[in-house]
C-alpha positions as CSV (number, residue, x, y, z in Angstrom):
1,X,3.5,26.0,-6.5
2,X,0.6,24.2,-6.9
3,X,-0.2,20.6,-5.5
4,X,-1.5,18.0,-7.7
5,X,-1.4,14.2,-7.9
6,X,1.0,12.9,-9.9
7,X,0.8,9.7,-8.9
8,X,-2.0,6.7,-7.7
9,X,-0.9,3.2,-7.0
10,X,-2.8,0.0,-5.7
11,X,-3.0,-3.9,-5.9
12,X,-6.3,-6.3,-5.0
13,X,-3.6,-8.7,-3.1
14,X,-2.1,-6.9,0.1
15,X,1.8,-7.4,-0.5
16,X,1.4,-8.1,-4.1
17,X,3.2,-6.0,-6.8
18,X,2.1,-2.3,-7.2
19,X,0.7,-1.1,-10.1
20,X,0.1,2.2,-11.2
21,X,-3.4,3.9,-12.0
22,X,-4.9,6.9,-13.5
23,X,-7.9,7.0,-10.8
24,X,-9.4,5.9,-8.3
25,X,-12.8,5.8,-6.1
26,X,-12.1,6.5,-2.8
27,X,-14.6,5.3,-0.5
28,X,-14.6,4.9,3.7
29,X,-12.3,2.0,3.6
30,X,-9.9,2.9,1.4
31,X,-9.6,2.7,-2.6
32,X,-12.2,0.3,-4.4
33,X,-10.5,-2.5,-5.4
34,X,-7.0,-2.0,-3.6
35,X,-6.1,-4.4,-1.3
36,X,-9.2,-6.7,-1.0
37,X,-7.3,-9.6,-0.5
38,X,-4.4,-10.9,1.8
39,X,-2.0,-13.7,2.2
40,X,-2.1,-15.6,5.8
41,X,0.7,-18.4,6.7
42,X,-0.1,-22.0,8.4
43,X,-1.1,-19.9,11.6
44,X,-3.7,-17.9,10.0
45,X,-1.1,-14.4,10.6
46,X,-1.3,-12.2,7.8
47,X,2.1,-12.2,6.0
48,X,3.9,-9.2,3.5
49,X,7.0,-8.7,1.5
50,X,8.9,-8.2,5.2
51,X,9.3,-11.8,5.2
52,X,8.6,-13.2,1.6
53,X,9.7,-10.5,-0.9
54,X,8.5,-12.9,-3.3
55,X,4.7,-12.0,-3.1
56,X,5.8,-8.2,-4.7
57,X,7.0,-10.5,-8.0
58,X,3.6,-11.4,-8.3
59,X,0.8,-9.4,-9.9
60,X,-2.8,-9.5,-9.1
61,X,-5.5,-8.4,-11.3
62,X,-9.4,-8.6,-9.8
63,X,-12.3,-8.0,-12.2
64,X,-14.7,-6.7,-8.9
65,X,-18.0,-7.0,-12.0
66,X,-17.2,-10.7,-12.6
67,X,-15.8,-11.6,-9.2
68,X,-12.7,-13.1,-10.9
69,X,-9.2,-12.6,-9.2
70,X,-5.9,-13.9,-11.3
71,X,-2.2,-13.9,-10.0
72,X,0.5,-13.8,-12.8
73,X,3.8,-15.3,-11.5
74,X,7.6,-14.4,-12.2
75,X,7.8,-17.1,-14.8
76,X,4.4,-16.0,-16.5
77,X,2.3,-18.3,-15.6
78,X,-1.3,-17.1,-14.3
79,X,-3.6,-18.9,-12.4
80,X,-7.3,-17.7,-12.6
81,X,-10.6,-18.3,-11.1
82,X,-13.9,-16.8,-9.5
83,X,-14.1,-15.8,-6.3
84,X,-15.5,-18.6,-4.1
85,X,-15.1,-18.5,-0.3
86,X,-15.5,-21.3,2.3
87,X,-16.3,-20.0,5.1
88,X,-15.2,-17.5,7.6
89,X,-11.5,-17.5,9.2
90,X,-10.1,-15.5,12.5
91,X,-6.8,-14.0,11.5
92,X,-4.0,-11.7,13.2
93,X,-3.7,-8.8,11.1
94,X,-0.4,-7.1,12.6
95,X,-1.5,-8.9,15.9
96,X,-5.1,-7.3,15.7
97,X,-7.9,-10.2,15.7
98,X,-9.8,-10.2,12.7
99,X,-13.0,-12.6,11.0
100,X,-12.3,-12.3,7.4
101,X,-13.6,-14.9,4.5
102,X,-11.0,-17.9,3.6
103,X,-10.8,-18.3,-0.5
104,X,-11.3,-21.3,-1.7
105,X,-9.6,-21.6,-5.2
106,X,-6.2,-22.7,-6.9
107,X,-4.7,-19.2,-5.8
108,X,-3.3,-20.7,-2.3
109,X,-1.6,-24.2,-3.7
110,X,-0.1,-21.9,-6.5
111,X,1.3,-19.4,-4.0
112,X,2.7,-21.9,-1.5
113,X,4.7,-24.3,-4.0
114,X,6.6,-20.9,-4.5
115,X,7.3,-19.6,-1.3
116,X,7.7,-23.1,-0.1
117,X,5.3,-22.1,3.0
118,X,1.7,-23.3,3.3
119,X,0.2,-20.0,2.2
120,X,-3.6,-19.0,2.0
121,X,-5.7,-16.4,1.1
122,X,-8.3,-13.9,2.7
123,X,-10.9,-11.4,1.4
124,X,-11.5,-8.8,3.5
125,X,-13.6,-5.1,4.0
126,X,-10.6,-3.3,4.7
127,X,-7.3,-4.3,3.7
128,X,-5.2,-1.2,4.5
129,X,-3.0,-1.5,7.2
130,X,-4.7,0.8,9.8
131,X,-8.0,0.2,9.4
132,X,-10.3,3.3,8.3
133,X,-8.3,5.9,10.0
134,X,-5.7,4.9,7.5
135,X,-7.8,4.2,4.4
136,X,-5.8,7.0,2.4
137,X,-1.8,7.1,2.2
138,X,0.2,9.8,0.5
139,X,3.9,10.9,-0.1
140,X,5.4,13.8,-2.3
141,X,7.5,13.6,-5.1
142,X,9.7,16.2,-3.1
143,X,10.3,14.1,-0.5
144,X,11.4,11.1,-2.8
145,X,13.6,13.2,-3.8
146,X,15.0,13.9,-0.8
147,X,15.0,10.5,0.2
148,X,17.5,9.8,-3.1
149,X,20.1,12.3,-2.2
150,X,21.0,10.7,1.3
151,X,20.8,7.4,-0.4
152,X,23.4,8.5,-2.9
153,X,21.5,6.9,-5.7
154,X,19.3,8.9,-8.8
155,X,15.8,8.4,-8.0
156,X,14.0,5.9,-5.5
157,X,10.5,4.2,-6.8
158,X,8.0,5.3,-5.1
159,X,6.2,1.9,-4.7
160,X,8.8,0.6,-2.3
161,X,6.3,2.4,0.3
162,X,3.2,1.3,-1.0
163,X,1.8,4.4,-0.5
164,X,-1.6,4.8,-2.5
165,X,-1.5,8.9,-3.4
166,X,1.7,10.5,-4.8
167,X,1.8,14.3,-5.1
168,X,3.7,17.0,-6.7
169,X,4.2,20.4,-5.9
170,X,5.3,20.3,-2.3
171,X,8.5,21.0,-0.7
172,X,10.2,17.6,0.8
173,X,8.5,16.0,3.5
174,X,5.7,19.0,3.5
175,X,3.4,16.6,3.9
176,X,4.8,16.3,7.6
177,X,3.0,19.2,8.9
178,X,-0.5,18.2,7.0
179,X,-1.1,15.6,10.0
180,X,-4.5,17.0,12.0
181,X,-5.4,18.8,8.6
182,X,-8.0,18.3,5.9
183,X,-7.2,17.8,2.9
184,X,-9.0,17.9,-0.9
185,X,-7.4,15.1,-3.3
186,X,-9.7,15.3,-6.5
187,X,-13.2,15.0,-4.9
188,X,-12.4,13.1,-2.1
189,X,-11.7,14.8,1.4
190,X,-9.0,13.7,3.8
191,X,-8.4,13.8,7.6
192,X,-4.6,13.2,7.8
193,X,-4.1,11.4,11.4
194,X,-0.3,10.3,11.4
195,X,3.1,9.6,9.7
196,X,3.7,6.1,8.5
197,X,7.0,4.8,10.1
198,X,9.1,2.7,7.9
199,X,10.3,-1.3,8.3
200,X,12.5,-3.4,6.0
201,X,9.7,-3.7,3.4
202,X,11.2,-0.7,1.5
203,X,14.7,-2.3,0.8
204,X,13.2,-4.5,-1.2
205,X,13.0,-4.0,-4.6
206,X,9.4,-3.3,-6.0
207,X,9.3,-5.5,-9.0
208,X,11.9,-8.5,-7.9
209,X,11.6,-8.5,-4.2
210,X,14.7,-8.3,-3.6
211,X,16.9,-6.4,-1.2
212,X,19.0,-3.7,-3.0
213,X,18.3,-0.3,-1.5
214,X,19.0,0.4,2.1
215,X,16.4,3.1,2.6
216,X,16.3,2.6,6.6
217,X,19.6,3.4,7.2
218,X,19.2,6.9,4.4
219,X,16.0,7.3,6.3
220,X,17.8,7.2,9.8
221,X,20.6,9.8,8.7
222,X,18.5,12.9,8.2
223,X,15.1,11.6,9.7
224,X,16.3,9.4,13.2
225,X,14.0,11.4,16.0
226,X,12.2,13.8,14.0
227,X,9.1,14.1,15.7
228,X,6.4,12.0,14.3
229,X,3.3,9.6,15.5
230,X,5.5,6.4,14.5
231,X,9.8,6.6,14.3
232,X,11.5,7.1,11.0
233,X,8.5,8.8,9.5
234,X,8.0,9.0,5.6
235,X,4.7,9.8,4.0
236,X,2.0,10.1,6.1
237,X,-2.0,8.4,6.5
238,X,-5.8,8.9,6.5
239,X,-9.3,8.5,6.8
240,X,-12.2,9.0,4.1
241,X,-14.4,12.0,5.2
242,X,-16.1,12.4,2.1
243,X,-15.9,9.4,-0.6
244,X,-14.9,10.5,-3.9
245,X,-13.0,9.7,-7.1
246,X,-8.8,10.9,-7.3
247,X,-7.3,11.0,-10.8
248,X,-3.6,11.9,-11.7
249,X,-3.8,15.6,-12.2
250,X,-6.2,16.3,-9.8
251,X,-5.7,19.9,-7.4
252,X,-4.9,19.0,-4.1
253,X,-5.8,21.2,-1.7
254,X,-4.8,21.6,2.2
255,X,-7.5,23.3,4.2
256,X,-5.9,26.2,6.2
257,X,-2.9,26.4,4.5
């Protein structure tokens, strides 16, 4: 059967609310305009939906040509402004120093009178997780569906794992073997290097934030100890050989296969 993308998801704010797409420009550090922001607590640590489910109720919009970033809250209220930074700020990104710029702006009072913590936030090159050797991410449809018959539930949103590619076409968890492979998404090529273990982040729900799928312990009964580069694997990452733009419908095409 033939691969294709069926699916392209991103947000500007790192642990914000998913939204889908119909392309995107791929470039060396990952989508334009996904992830070019993120959340740090009083410590300067960068913080996700593992501890504040609350940031995936929000949705974050970023106008890159006017440098304006707005966040809509739960109760509708939005709070926009341009992009103004003060300076630069040493963070822990998943316990990896970084030097990132602090935003200054009405987005970080906003967000901390919700979450009750003194929240701020970053702009940064690279936002994805894994720097550019994880600029891509991808998961199949197949594989979802996989995922929903050992959960015992109909269908399971794809955006509880934040991935940024979805495809159709594949048998589940294909995508497995495509680690160490090149791959053709649109006109972008992809080095796969690993398989993204999963945390708590994908029991929460995608729109609410809250808890209401236990996809760790489906993931452990059918994929504890398969062998992976991280445990309980599911969907895998990778770098940007050659920049390019990835729309839904696009071939995809897995060099050697």
């Amino acid at each position: 059967m033939r691969l294709t993308v069926s699916g392209l998801a991103l947000t500007p704010v790192k642990a914000m609310r998913l939204r889908a797409v119909a392309s995107v420009d791929l470039t060396s550090s990952g989508a334009r305009g996904d992830r070019c922001f993120y959340v740090i607590d009083e410590r300067a640590r960068m913080v996700n939906g593992k501890p504040f489910g609350e940031l995936q109720a929000v949705v974050a919009d970023y106008d890159e040509r006017r440098d304006e970033l707005a966040l809509t809250f739960a109760d509708g209220e939005r709070v926009s402004a341009s992009v103004v930074c003060d300076g630069e700020i040493r963070t822990s990104f998943f316990g990896v120093e970084r030097i990132d710029r602090l935003l200054h702006g009405p987005w970080s009072d906003a967000l901390s009178e919700r979450i009750g913590r003194p929240l701020r936030l970053v702009q940064t090159r690279v936002g994805v997780d894994r720097g550019v050797e994880g600029a891509a991410s991808l998961i199949s449809r197949a594989s979802l569906a996989r995922l929903a018959r050992a959960a015992g539930t109909g269908s399971v949103d794809a955006r509880r794992f934040r991935m940024l590619i979805e495809v159709d076409g594949a048998e589940p968890h294909e995508e497995d073997a495509w680690v160490g492979r090149r791959v053709r998404v649109g006109t972008a090529l992809l080095s796969f290097n690993g398989h993204v273990g999963r945390c708590a982040v994908t029991t929460r729900n995608p729109d609410s934030g809250l808890v209401d799928l236990n996809t760790l312990r489906a993931l452990s009964s059918y994929r504890h100890g398969h062998p992976s580069s991280e445990p309980l694997p599911f969907g895998i990452y990778g770098a940007v050989l050659e920049p390019g733009t990835v729309s839904v419908g696009d071939r995809v095409s897995v060099q050697g296969w």
